[in-house]
Structures are given as structure tokens and as C-alpha cells.
C-alpha positions in Angstrom: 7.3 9.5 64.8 3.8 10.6 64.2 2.3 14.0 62.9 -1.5 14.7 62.9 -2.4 18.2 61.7 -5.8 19.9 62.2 -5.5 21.1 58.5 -5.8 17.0 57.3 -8.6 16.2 59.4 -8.1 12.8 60.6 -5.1 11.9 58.9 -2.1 10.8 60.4 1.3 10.7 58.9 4.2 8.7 59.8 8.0 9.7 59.5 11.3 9.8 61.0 14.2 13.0 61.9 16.8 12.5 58.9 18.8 15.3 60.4 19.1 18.6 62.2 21.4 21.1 61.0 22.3 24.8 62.2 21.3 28.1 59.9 22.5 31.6 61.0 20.4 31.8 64.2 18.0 28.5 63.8 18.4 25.0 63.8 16.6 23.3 61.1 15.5 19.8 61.9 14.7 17.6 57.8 11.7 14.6 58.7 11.1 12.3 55.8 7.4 11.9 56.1 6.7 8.1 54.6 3.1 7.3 55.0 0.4 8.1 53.7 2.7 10.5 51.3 6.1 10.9 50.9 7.1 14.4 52.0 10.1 16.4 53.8 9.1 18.4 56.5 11.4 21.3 57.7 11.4 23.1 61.3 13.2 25.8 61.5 13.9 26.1 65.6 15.4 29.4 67.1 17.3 29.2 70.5 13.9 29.7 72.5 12.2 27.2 70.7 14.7 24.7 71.3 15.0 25.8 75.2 11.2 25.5 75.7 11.5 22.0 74.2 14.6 21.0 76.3 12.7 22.7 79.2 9.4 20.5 78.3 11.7 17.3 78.4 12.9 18.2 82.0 9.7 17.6 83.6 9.4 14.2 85.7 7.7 12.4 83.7 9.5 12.7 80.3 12.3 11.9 81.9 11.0 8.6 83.6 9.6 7.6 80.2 13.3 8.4 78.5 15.0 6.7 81.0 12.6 3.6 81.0 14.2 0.0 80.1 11.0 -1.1 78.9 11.1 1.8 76.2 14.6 0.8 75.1 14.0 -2.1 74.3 10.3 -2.5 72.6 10.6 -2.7 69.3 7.5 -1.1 68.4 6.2 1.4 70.0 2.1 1.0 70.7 -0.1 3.5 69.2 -0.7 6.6 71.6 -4.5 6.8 70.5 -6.2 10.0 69.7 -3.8 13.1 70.1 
């Protein structure tokens, strides 16, 4: 996973989800951060958040890109450019 923040200027920081867990009304979803620093970052998601992401991942062509072999079996994903 990938994480660019307008607050680092051009830096880009590369983790991946260790876990998601549920908190009285949130779920909070733990990435270990691993390059350029080591960091944990914490979401804390509330039911709409989480149905306006499931929502997002409903539209055509997430799903084509989920559901596509090629995806499951690259090792390495290619970089998405500038985003």
C-alpha cells in the first residue's frame, strides 16, 4: 500500500494493513508504515465511512480490477504514477 500526504510534500510512504479491529462505534484499521520511516498509522472508521468505502468498491470498475486474474497473480504491483 501507498500513502502520499499533502503535509510531506512529495514523499511517499509505503506500508501494509496489520489489522482492523472494532471500538464502541468505529472500526480502527493499525498500518505499519515501513519506508521511508517506520510508523503505525491508525484509522478510526465509523459505519458511514466504512459504507461510503464499500459503496466506492461497488462501482464497475473496482470490481473488474478485484476480480482480475492478472491482479492475482502479479507479484508486484507497478507503480500507479503521480496520485
Amino acid at each position: 500500500m501507498l500513502f502520499r500526504s499533502t503535509g510531506l510534500g512529495k514523499t511517499q510512504l509505503s506500508g501494509h494493513v496489520v489489522e482492523m479491529k472494532r471500538q464502541g462505534d468505529y472500526l480502527i484499521m493499525h498500518v505499519d508504515v515501513v519506508e521511508p520511516v517506520k510508523w503505525r498509522i491508525r484509522a478510526a472508521m465509523s459505519f458511514r465511512d466504512m459504507a461510503k468505502v464499500m459503496a466506492c468498491c461497488a462501482k464497475r470498475s473496482i470490481v473488474q480490477f478485484i476480480l482480475s486474474p492478472t491482479q492475482w497473480r502479479r507479484k508486484q504491483p507497478g507503480h500507479p504514477g503521480d496520485f
